[in-house]
ROROSE-239831 format. One record per residue (C-alpha): residue in one letter; x, y, z. Coordinates in pm, whole numbers, plus 50000, padded with zeros to 5 digits. Each point is the difference from the previous one (the first is absolute). Last residue first. Layout:
BEGIN
NODE aa     u     v     w
NODE  A     X     Y     Z
...
This chain:
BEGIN
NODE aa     u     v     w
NODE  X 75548 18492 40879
NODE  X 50232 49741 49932
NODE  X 49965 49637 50049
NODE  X 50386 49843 50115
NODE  X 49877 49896 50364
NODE  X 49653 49880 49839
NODE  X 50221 49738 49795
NODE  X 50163 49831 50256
NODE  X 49777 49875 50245
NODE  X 49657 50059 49831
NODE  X 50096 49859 49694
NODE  X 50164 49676 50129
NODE  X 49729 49982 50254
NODE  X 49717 50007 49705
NODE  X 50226 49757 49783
NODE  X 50005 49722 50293
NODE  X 49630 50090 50065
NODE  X 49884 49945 49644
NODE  X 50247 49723 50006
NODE  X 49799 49843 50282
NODE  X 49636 50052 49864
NODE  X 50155 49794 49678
NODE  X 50099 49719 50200
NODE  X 49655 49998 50197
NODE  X 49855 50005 49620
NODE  X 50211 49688 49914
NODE  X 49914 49799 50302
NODE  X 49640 50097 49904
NODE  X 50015 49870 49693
NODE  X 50172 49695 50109
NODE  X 49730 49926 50293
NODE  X 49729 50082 49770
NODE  X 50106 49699 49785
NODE  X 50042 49793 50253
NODE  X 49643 50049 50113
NODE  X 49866 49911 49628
NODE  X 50172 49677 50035
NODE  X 49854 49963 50315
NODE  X 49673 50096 49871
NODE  X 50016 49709 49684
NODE  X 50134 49764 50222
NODE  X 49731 50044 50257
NODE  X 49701 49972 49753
NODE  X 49783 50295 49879
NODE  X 49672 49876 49852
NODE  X 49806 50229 49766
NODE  X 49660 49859 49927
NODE  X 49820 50116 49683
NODE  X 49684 49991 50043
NODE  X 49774 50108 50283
NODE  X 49703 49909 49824
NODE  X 49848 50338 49966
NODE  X 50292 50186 49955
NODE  X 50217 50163 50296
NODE  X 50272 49750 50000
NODE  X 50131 49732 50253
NODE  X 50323 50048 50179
NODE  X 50256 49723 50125
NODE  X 50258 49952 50306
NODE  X 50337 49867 50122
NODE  X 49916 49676 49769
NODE  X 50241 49740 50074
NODE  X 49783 49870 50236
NODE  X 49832 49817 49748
NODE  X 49702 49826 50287
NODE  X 49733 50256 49989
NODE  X 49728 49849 49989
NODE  X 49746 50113 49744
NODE  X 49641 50151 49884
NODE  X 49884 50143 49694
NODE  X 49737 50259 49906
NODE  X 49783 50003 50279
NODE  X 49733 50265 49965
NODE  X 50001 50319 50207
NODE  X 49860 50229 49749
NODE  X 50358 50184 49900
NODE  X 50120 49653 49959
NODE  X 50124 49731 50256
NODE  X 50389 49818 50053
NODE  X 49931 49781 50255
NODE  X 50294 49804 50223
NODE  X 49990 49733 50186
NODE  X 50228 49954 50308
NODE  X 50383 50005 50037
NODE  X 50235 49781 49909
NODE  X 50222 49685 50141
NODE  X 50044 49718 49773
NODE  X 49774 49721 50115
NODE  X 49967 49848 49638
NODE  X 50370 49970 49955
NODE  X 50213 50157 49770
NODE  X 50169 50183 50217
NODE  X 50160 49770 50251
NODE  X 50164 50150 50297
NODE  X 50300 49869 50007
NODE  X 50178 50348 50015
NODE  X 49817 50110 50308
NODE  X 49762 50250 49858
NODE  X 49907 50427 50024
NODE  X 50340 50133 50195
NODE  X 50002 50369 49979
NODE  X 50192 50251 49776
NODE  X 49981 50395 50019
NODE  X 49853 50288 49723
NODE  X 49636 50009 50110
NODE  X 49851 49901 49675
NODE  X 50292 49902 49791
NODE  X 50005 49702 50259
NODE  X 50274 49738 49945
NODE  X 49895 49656 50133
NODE  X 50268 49816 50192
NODE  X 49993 49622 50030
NODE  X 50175 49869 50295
NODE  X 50278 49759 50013
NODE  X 50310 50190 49898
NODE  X 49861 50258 49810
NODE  X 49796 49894 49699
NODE  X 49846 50261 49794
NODE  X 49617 50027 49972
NODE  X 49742 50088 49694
NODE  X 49709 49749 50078
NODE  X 49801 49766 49747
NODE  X 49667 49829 50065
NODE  X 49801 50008 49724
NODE  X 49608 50188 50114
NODE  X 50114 50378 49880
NODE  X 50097 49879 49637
NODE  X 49713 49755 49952
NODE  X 49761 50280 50088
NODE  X 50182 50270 49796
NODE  X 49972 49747 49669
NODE  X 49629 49918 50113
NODE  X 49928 50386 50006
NODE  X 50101 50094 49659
NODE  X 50180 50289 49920
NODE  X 50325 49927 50257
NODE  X 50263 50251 49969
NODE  X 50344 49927 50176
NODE  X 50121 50331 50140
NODE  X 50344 50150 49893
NODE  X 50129 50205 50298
NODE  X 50113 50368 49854
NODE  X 49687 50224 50161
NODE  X 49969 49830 50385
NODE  X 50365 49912 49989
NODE  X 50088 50368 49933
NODE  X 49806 50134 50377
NODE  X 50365 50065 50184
NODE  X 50104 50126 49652
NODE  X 49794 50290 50018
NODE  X 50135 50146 50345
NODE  X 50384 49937 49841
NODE  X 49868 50240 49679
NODE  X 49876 50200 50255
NODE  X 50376 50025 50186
NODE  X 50158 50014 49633
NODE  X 49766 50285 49914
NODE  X 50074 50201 50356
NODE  X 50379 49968 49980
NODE  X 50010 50103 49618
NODE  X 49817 50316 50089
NODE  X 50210 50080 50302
NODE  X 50350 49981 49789
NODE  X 49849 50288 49751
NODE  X 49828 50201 50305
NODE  X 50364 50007 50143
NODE  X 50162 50237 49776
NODE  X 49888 50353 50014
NODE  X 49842 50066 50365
NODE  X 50235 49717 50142
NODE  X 50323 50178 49828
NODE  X 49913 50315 50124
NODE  X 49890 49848 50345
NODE  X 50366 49852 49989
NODE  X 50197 50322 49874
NODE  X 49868 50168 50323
NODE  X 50060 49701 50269
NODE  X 50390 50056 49803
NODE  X 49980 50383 50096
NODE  X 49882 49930 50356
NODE  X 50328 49742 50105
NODE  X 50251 50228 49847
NODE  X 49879 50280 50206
NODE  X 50026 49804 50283
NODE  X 49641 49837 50183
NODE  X 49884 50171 50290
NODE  X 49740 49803 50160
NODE  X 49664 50069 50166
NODE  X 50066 50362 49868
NODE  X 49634 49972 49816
NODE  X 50137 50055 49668
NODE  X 50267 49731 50065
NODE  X 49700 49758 50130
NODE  X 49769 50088 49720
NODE  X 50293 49970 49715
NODE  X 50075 49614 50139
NODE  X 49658 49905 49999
NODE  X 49948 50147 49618
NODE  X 50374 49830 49904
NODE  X 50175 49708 50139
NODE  X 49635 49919 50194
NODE  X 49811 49979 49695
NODE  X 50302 49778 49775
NODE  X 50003 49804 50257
NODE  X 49626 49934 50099
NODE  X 49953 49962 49617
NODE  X 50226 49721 49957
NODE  X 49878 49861 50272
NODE  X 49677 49963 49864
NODE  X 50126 49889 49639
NODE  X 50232 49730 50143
NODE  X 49798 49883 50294
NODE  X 49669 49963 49838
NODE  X 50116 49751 49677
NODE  X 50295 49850 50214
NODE  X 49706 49868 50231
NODE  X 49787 49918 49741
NODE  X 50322 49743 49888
NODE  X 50064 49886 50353
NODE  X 49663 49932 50105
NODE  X 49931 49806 49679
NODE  X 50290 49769 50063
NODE  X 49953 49924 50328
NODE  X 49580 49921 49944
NODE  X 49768 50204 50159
NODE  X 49839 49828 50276
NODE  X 49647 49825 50006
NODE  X 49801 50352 50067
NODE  X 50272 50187 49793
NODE  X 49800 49910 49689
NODE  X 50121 50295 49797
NODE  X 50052 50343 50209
NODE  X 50091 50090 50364
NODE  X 50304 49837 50039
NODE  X 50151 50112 49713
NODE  X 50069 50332 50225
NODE  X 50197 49835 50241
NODE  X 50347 50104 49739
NODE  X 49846 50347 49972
NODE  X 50054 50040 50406
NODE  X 50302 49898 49971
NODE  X 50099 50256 49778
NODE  X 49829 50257 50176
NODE  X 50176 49931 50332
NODE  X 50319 49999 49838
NODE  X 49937 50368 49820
NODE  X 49963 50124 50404
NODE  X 50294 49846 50095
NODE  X 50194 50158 49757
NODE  X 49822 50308 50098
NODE  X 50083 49973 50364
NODE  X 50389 49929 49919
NODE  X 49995 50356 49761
NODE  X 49801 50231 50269
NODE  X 50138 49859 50242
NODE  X 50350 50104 49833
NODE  X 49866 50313 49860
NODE  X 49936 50118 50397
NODE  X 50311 49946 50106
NODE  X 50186 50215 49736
NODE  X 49782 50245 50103
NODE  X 50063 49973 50336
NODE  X 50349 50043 49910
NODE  X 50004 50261 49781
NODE  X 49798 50256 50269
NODE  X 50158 49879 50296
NODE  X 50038 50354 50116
NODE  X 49726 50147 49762
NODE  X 49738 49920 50250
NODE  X 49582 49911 49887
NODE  X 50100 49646 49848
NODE  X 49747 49778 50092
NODE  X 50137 49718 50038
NODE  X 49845 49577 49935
NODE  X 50102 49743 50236
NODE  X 49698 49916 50173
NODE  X 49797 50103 49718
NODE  X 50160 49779 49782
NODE  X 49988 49715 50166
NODE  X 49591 50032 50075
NODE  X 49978 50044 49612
NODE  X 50238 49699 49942
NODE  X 49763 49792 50249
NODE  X 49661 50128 49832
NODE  X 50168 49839 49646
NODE  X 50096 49708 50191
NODE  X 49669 49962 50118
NODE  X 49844 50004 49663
NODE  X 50213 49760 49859
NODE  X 49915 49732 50323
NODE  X 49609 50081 49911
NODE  X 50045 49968 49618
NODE  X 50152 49661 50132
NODE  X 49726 49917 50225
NODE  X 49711 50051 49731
NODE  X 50213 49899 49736
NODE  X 50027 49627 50146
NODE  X 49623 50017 50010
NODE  X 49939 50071 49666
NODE  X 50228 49679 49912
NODE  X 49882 49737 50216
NODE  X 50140 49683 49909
NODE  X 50116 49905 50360
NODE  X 50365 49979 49851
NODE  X 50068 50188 49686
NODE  X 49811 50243 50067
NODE  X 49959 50060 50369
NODE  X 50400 49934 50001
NODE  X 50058 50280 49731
NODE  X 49772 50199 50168
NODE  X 50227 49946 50322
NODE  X 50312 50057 49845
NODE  X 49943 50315 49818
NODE  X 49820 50156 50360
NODE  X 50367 49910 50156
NODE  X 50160 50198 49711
NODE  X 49797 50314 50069
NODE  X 50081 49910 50398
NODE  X 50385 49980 49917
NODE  X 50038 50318 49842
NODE  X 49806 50211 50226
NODE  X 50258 49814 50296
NODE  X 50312 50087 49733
NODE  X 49893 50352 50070
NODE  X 50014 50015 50320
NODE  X 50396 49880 49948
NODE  X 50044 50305 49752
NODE  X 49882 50229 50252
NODE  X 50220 49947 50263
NODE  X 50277 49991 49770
NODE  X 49809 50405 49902
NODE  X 50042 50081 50383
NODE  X 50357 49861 50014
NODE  X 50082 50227 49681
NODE  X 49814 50285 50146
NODE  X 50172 50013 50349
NODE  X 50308 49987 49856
NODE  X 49912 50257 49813
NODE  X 49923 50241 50294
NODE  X 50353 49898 50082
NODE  X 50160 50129 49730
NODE  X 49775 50326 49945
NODE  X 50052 50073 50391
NODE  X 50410 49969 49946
NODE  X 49918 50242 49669
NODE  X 49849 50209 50230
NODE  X 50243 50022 50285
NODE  X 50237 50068 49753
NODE  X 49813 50302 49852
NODE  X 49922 50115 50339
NODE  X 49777 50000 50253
NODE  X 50133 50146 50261
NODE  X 49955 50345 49920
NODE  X 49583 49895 49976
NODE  X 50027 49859 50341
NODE  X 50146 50319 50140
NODE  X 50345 50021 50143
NODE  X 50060 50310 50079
NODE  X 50202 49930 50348
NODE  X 50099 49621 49936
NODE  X 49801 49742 50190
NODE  X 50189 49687 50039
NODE  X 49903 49697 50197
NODE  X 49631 50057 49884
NODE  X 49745 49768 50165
NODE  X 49792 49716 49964
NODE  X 50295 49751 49994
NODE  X 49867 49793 49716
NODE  X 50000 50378 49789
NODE  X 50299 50122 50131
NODE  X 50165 49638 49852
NODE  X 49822 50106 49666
NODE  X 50137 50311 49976
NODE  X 49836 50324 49975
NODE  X 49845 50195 49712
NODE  X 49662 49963 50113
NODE  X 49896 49888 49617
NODE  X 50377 49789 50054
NODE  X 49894 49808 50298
NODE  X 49698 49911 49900
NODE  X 50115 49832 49634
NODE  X 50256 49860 50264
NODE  X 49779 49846 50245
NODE  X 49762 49823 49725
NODE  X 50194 49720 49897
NODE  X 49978 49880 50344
NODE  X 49631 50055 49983
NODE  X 49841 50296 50245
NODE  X 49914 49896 50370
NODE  X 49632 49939 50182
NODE  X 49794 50119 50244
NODE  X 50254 50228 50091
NODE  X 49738 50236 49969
NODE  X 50185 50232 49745
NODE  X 50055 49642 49773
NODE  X 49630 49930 50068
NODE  X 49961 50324 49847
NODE  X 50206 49985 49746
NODE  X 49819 49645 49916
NODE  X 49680 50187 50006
NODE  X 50143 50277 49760
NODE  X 50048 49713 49719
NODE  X 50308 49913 49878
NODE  X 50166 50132 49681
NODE  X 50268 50177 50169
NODE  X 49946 50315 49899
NODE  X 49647 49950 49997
NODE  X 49994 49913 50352
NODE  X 50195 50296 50089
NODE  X 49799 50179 49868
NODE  X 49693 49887 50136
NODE  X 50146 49986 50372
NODE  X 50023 50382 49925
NODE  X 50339 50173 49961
NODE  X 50116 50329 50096
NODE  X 50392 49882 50067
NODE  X 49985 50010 50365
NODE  X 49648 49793 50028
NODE  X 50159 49746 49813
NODE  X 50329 50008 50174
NODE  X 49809 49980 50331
NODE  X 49756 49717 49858
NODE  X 50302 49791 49903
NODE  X 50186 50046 50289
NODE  X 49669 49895 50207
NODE  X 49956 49680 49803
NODE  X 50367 49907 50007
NODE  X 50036 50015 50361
NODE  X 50152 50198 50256
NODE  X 49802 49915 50361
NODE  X 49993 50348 50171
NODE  X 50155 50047 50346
């Protein structure tokens, strides 16, 4: 006597109703080698699965786990059977299916999410900690970019391609929600992305200070991912409709619509002022080197006995001297606070020449004002005048970058408050 089983019930009603494994695979949004394992008995269909079968064979769903028909009415024919009920019983559990397929894909999801942030962490530790800044965006841009491959991966898994009109709304409806979670994740990827960016520019060798991180990181984030929103709400958006990837609602398309009319007409204005304030930023990372006052020395034995009297520009913490450096932008111990700087074996370097165009020694001193962050000697004949730049005078001129650029990073972020404001609410009232 035949075994009844599942697979071979499945494969008669298939091959009764005219159906290919294909088909049937599509219908069900599986592939045809998992209908065919299914035929093999190789394996069996999802739980959540039996009565989406049952009702395209238009029999039950205990018939089905039996392998065999208990009743089979003269005239019955599959189509006959399936009926408007049976449909709308199919539709219900079909979406069943499709909300535990999308939980399934929110909690992937959180796993993109949590190797972008991961990637944050560790450049910020490579940064901050070991003092190596390029290198800590090396992994991290690494960590980002896996997450982005991850999401892909995710979405492909879970992604349907809607060739059946049976499930028609619902797999669309499916399909915008991965579609909506995998863009979100998408835009978080590229924001934290723009906040390792910093790490490639300034002295990032030594570290880039917390402070400076955090404002050039504000400075790419906001404008970039402004951008990547604004993109992927509209032109990204209008690709994926066009191509029937999704199926947004009416509604949906007409306000994508009034956005690229307002983005063609309105948004160059807010872009403009973004782009000056960010150079205007770029400039004032280089302001100490055109707003420091220098001290000008036009005779030689006045810059001599400047550079040779010991003096140092420190602040006391605790029981170490620090020395600010404009230079590099971080502190470092110099002197124990006892030290005594007057004395004839203050520490400083060795001799140094100033020489003319001919190679003749001008003047020669030791270095021992270490207050001086650094000096430049003219073009003329003699080398005269000497500009020297002490620490106070930079830092000073540091500070005042630091404001300016505090208030340009302000401005960049009401440009971006006022551009979302617009965007938001006043593209969905622009007329045609």
């Amino acid at each position: 006597m035949e075994k009844k089983t599942i697979g071979s019930f499945i494969a008669a009603l298939r091959r009764a109703s005219g159906m290919t494994q294909k088909e049937l695979a599509e219908k069900l949004y599986v592939s045809d080698k998992t209908v065919s394992r299914w035929e093999c008995d190789e394996s069996a269909p999802e739980l959540s699965l039996i009565p989406v079968i049952a009702d395209i064979f238009g029999v039950t769903s205990d018939e089905l786990l039996r392998g065999e028909r208990r009743i089979a009415a003269i005239g019955d024919t599959l189509s006959e059977a399936y009926t408007p009920e049976r449909r709308d019983k199919s539709e219900k559990s079909f979406k069943t299916l499709l909300s535990k397929r999308l939980t399934s894909f929110k909690n992937l999801s959180w796993i993109s999410v949590g190797v972008a942030f991961l990637g944050l962490f560790i450049a910020l530790i490579c940064n901050f900690g070991f003092l190596r800044a390029i290198i800590g965006f090396c992994i991290g841009a690494f960590f980002i970019l896996a997450s982005v491959i991850c999401q892909i991966c995710f979405i492909n898994m879970k992604y349907f391609k809607n060739e059946d009109e049976i499930f028609c709304d619902a797999v669309n409806g499916f399909n915008f929600s991965v579609y909506s979670l995998s863009r979100k994740v998408f835009l978080l990827d590229i924001a934290l992305f723009c906040l390792i960016l910093p790490f490639l520019i300034d002295y990032t060798y030594a570290g880039l200070a917390s402070d400076a991180w955090l404002l050039m990181g504000i400075c790419f984030a906001l404008p970039i991912t402004l951008f990547a929103i604004v993109f992927s709400e509209t032109f990204v958006f209008k690709k994926l409709a066009k191509s029937g990837m999704i199926a947004p609602s009416t509604e949906e398309t007409a306000i994508c619509e009034r956005k690229i009319h307002f983005l063609k007409k309105g948004s160059p204005v807010y872009i403009i002022i973004a782009a000056v304030l960010c150079v205007l930023i770029g400039f004032t990372s280089n302001l100490p080197h055109f707003i420091t006052e220098p001290l000008i020395f036009n005779t030689y034995e006045n810059f001599k006995d400047y550079m040779e009297t010991p003096a140092n520009y420190y602040e006391i913490d605790g029981d170490a001297v620090i020395q600010i450096s404009p230079t590099y932008g971080f502190s470092f111990e110099v002197l124990p606070p006892e030290k005594n700087y007057d004395s004839d074996d203050y520490e400083y370097i060795d001799e140094i020449e100033i020489k003319d165009h001919d190679g003749n020694v001008l003047c020669s001193f030791k270095h021992k004002n270490r207050n001086v962050a650094r000096y430049t000697i003219s073009d003329t004949p003699d080398r005269l005048p000497i500009k020297v730049y002490t620490y106070e005078a930079w830092n000073n001129a540091q500070e005042t970058g630091a404001i300016i650029s505090a208030v340009l990073a302000t401005g960049i972020a009401a440009d971006a408050v006022a551009f979302f404001a617009a965007y938001f609410f006043k593209a969905k009232k622009t007329a045609f």
